[in-house]
Structure formats: structure tokens, C-alpha cells
N, C-alpha and C positions, 0 to 999 in steps of 0.2 A: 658202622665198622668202616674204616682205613682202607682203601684198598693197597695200600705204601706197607700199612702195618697189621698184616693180619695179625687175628690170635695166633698164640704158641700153642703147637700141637701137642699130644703127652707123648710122642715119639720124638716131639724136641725136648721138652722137659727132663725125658730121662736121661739124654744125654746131656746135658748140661754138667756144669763140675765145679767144684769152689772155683775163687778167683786163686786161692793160695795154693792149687795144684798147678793151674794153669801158667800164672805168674809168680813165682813167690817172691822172686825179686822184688816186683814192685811194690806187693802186698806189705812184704816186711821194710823197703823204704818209709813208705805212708806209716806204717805201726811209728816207726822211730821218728818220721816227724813230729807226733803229735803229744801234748805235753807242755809243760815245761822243761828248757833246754839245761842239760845239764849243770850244776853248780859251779861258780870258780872253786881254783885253789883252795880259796879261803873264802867260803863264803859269807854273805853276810847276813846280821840277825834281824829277826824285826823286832823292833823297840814302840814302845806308845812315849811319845815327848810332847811337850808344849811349850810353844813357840812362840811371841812376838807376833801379832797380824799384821804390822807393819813390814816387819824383815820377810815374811811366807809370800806376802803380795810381792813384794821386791824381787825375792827368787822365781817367784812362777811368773811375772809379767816379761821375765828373759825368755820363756820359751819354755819346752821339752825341757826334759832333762832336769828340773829346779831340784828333785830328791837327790839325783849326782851331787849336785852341787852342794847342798847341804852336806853330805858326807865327805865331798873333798875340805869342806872349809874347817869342819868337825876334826879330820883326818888331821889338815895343818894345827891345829890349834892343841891336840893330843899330842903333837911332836912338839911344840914348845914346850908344853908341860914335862913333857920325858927328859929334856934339855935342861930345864931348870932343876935344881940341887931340891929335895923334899923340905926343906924349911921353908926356900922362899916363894913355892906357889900360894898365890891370892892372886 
């Protein structure tokens, strides 16, 4: 035994109290941190695609962020499409 940390007596035990009476504040910060953080706007889907190992190396050898980047270049490339007149995409 501790002499820094004795046991807890059952006359502390009983008074003890949730944390969310005591603080709920915090308690309910901590709740809403945990998770995943809320959706954009517009969120996005997940898709299964296949890719080029060349070009995946390419993007992931930049860093962080290589799926960003596949959806910005994706993003650019569906605005050209939308630009061009429905006959002439190929």
C-alpha cells in the first residue's frame, strides 16, 4: 500500500458522483469531440476505382493529401467535360 494513495473508503465511494453531474460541460465537449467530424456541404462518396500504378505512385510520392488530389484533378477534368457540347466528348 501507498502511503500518497490510500485505498478509497466506502464513505468516499458513496459520495462520489458521475463526471456529467459534476462537469457536464466538459463531459458533453469530450462526447462531441469524438467521432468523425461532421460532413461538408456536399459531401463526398466513396467510390472503389482503378488506377494506373504509375500515376498513384506519382500522387502519393507528393505527400499527404494524394486522394485530395486525385479528386481536385478528377474535379478539373468533369468541368471540361461539362464545357464541352455532348457530341464532342471523347
Amino acid at each position: 500500500m501507498d502511503d500518497e494513495n490510500p485505498p478509497i473508503t466506502a464513505a468516499q465511494w458513496k459520495r462520489f458522483r458521475p463526471s456529467s453531474e459534476v462537469v457536464p460541460h466538459i463531459v458533453e465537449a469530450y462526447r462531441r469531440s469524438l467521432g468523425r467530424p461532421p460532413a461538408d456541404e456536399e459531401p463526398k462518396i466513396a467510390v472503389s476505382i482503378r488506377l494506373n500504378r504509375d500515376a498513384v505512385a506519382t500522387l502519393k510520392a507528393a505527400g499527404p493529401g494524394w486522394q485530395t488530389r486525385i479528386n481536385e484533378l478528377v474535379v478539373k477534368a468533369a468541368e471540361k467535360l461539362k464545357a464541352k457540347p455532348a457530341g464532342a466528348r471523347k
